[in-house]
C-alpha positions as CSV (number, residue, x, y, z in Angstrom):
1,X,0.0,0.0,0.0
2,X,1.4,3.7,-1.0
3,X,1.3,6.6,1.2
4,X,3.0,5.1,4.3
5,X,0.6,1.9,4.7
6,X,1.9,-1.5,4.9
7,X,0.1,-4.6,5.6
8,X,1.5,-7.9,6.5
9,X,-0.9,-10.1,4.9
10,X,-4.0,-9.4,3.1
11,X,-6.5,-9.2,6.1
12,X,-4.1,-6.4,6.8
13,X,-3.8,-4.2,3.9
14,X,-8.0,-4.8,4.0
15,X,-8.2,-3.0,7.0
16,X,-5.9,-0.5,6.4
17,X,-8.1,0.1,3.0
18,X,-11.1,-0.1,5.2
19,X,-9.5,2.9,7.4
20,X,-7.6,5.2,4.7
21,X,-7.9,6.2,0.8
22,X,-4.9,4.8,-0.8
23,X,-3.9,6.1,-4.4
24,X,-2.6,2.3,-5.5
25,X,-2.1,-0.7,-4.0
26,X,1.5,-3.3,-4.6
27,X,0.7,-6.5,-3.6
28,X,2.6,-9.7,-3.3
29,X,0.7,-13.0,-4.4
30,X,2.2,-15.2,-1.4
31,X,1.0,-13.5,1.9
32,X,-0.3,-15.8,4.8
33,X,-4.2,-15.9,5.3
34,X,-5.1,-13.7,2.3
35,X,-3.2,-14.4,-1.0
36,X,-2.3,-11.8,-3.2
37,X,-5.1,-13.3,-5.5
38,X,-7.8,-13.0,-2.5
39,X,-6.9,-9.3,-2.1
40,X,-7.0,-8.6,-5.5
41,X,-10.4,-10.2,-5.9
42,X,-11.7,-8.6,-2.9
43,X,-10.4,-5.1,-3.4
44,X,-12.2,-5.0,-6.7
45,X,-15.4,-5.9,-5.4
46,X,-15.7,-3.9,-2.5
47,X,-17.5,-0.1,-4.0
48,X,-15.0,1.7,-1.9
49,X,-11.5,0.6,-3.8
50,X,-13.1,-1.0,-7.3
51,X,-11.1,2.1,-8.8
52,X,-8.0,1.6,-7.0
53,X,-4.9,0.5,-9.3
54,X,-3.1,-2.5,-8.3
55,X,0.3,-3.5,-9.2
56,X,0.9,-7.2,-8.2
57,X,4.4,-9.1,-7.0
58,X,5.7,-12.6,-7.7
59,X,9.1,-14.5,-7.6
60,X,7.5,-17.5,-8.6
61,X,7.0,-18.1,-12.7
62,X,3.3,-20.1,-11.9
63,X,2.4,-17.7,-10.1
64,X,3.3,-14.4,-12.3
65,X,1.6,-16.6,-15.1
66,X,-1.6,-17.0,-13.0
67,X,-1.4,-12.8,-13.5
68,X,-2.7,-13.3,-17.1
69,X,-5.9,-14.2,-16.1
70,X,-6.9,-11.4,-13.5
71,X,-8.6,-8.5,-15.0
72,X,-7.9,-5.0,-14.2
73,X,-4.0,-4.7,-13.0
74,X,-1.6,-1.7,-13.7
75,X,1.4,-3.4,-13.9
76,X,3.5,-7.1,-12.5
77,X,6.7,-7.6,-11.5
78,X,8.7,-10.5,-11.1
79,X,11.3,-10.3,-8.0
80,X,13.8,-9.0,-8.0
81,X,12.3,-6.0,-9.4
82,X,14.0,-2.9,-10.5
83,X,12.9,-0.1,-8.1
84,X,13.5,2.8,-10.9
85,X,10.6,1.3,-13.2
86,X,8.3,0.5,-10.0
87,X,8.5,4.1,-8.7
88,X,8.0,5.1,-12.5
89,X,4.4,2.8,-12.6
90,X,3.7,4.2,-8.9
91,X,4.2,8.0,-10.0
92,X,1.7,7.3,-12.8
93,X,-0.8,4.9,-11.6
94,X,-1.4,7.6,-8.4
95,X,-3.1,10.2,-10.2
96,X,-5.9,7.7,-11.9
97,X,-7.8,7.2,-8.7
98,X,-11.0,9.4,-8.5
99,X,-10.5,12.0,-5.9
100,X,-13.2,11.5,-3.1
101,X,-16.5,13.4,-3.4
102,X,-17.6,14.7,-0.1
């Protein structure tokens, strides 16, 4: 999660989305009791973050393959990753989120 937030596990980052309006979500798809996959699926079917950009994680070639098939991402890496070309996708994915509307 950008702007300071970081979640152990996906029942974390869920709360912390739950809490605070994030402007793009990095996830990695091996976390203990909520896969990357869970989070990703949950986060955009929840109203509140269907709009938020997600950039998903993997060291693991199955896995980053499994990628293909979920809808909707902004960008995955494969670990290691080069930081200068994450920043770059952060930097750019951040100012797609709707602003909220009070």
């Amino acid at each position: 999660l950008c702007r300071g937030g970081r979640a152990r596990d996906g029942v974390e980052a869920m709360e912390l989305l739950g809490q605070t309006r994030f402007g793009v979500l990095i996830t990695d798809l091996e976390m203990p009791n909520m896969d990357g996959f869970e989070l990703i699926k949950a986060v955009q079917g929840a109203m509140a973050t269907e709009d938020l950009p997600i950039i998903a994680i993997s060291g693991h070639e199955e896995l980053h393959a499994r990628l293909h098939q979920v809808q909707g991402l902004y960008g995955m890496f494969h670990k290691p990753w080069n930081d200068r070309e994450l920043i770059k996708r952060v930097e750019a994915l951040s100012h797609l989120r709707q602003p909220v509307r009070s």
